[in-house]
C-alpha positions in Angstrom: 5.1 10.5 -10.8 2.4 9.7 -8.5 2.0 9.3 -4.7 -0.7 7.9 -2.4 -0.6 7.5 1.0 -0.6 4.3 3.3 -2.7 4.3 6.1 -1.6 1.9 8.9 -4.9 -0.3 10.3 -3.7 0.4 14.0 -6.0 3.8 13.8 -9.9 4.4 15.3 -11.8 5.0 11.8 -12.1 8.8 12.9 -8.3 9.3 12.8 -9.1 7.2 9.2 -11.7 9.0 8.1 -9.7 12.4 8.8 -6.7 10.9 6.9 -8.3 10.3 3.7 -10.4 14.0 4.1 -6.8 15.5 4.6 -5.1 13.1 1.6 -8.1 14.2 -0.5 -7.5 17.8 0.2 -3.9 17.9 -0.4 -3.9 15.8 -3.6 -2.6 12.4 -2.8 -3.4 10.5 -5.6 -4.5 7.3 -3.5 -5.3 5.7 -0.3 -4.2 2.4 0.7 -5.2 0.1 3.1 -3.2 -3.4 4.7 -5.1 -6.7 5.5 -4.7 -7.6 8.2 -6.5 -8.7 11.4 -4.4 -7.7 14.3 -0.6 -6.5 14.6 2.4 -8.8 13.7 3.9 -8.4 17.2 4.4 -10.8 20.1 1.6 -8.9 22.2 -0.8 -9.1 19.0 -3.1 -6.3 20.8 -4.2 -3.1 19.9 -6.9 -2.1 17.6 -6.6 -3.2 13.6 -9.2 -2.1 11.0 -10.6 -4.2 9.0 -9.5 -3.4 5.3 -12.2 -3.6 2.8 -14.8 -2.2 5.0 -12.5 0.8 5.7 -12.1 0.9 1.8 -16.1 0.8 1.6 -16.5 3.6 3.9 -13.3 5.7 2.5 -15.8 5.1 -0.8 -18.2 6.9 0.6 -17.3 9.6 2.2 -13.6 10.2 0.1 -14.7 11.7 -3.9 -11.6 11.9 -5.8 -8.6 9.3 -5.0 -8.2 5.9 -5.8 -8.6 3.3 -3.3 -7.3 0.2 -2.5 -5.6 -2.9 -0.5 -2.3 -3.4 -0.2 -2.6 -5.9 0.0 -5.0 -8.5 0.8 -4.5 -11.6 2.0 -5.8 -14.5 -0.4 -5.9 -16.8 1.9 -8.8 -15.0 4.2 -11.4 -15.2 2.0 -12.7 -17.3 -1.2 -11.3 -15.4 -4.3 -15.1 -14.9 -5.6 -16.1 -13.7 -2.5 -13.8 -11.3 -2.9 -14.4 -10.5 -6.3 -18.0 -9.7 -5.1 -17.1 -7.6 -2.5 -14.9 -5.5 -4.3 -16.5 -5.1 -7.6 -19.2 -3.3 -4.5 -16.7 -0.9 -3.8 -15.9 0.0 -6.9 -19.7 1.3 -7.5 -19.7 2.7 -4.2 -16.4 4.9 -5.1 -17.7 5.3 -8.6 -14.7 3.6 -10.2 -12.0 3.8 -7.9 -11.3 0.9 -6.4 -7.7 -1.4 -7.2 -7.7 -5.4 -5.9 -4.1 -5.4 -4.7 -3.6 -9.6 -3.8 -0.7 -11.7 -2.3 -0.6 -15.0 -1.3 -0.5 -14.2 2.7 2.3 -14.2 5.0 1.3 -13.4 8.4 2.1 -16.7 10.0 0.5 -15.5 13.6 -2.5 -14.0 12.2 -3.7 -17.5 10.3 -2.5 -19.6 14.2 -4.6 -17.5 16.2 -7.7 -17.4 14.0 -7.7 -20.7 12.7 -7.4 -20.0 9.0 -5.2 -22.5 7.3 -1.5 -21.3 6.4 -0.5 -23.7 3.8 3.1 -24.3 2.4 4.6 -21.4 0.7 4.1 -23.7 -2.5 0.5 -24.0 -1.7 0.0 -20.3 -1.0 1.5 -19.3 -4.4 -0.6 -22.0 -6.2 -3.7 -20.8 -4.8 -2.9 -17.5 -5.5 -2.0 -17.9 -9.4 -5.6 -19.7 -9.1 -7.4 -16.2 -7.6 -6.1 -14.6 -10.0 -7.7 -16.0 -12.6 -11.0 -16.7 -10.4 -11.3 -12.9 -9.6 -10.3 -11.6 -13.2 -12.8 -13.5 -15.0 -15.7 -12.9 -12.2 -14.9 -8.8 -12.5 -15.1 -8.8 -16.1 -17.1 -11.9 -17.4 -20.7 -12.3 -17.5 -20.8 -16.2 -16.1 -17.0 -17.5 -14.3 -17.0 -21.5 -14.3 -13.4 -22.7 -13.4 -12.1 -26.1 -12.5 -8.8 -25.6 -10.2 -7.2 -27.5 -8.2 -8.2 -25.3 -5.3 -11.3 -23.3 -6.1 -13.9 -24.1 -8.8 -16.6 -22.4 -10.1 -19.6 -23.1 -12.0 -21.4 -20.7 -14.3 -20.9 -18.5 -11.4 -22.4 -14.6 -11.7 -21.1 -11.4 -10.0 -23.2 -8.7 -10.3 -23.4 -5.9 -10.3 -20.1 -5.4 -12.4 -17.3 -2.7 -11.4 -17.6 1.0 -12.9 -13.8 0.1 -14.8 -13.4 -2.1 -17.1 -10.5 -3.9 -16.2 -10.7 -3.0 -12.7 -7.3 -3.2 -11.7 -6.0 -6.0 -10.4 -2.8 -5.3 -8.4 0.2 -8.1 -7.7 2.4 -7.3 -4.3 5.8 -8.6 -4.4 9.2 -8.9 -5.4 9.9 -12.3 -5.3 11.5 -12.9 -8.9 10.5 -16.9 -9.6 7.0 -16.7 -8.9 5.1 -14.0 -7.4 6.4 -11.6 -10.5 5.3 -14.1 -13.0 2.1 -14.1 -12.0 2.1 -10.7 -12.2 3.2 -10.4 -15.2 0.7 -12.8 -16.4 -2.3 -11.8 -14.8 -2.0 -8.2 -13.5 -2.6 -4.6 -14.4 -0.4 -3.6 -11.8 2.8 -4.0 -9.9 4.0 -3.2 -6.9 6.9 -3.5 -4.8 8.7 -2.6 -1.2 12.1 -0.4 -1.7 13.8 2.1 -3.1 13.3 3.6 -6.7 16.9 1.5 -7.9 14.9 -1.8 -6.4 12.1 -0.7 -9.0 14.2 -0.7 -11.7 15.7 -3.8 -10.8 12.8 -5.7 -10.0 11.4 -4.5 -13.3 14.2 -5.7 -15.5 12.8 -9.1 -13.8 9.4 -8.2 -14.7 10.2 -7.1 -18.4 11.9 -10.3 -18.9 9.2 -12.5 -17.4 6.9 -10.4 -19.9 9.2 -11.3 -22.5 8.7 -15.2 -21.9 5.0 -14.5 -21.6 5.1 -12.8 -24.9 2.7 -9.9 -22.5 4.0 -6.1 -23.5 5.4 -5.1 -19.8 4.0 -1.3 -20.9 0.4 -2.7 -19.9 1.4 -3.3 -16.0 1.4 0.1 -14.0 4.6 -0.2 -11.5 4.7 1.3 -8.0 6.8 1.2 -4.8 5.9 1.9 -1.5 8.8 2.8 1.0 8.1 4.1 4.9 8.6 7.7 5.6 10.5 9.1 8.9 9.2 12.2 10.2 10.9 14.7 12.6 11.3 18.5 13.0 15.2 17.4 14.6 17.5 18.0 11.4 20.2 15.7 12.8 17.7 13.0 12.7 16.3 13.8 9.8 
């Protein structure tokens, strides 16, 4: 068993840049990063990192854990864009870097800076179409794709990421479609909960696997669960 460390984007990028020393030091396996523009909260103030520029400079300054976004928004940027950007990162980090991608949820974050929401429908469609866009871009020489929402012709991406696959990562639990596409386009799996929602959000996983005729052995599963600390036992 493995575990990384999630740091929140409400934090100047010294207190960031001193987390990932300290994870690095005390053998954390990885560093994670959320998406995000500015806080889910009525107020909406209050600093927020940007993610894959933190992930860029974490790169840099960060030698041994593996990085990555958990997870980013599709709907902020043009899949190949991002593709590009973090196929960059990964040469930066020397072969560290993991694409986590969702479809996007924030509903306050796409009002206030204009970026289209979409149905939930059109959210999950466009993301099954990423997924595709940003696989064949990080491990093809030319990408052209005809979808209904992005399309591509004979499009490059160079240079290419240290791994080959570089990892592509699939937040969620929802069963009908976010874990399909998971299980039919990623190298990784994650999910929020408790090590008994694991098991039975991968039974769900296995058996979308099954009707994908994918082994489920090939997608790397996580969890990620929030951690209370005190020094008051009673709380504790």
């Amino acid at each position: 068993m493995k575990f990384s460390f999630w740091a929140g984007p409400g934090n100047t990028w010294s207190d960031l840049l001193a987390m990932g020393q300290h994870a690095e030091k005390t053998g954390w396996d990885g560093l994670w990063f959320a998406d995000h523009f500015m806080p889910n909260t009525a107020e909406a103030a209050g600093p927020t990192a940007e993610c894959w520029t933190t992930l860029a400079a974490w790169a840099a300054t960060v030698p041994r854990v593996r990085l990555g976004a958990l997870v980013t928004g599709n709907t902020y940027r043009h899949p190949a864009v991002l593709a590009n950007m973090v196929a960059n990162v990964d040469n930066i980090s020397g072969g560290r870097a993991v694409l986590g991608l969702g479809a996007g949820w924030q509903e306050n974050e796409h009002e206030k800076y204009g970026i289209p929401f979409y149905t939930l429908k059109e959210r999950m469609d466009r993301l099954e179409e990423a997924c595709q866009v940003v696989n064949g871009l990080l491990s093809g020489e030319r990408t052209t794709f005809a979808g209904k929402h992005y399309q591509l012709d004979d499009a490059p991406n160079e240079p290419k990421p240290v791994q080959s696959p570089l990892p592509l990562l699939i937040g969620g639990g929802g069963e009908k479609r976010t874990m399909r596409i998971a299980a039919k386009y990623a190298h990784e799996w994650n999910v929020w909960g408790t090590p008994e929602t694991l098991a039975q959000k991968g039974e769900v996983l296995e058996r979308h696997c099954a009707d994908l005729g994918r082994d489920p052995s090939e997608i790397r599963r996580s969890a990620q669960a929030l951690l209370f600390l005190t020094d008051d036992e009673k709380q504790a």
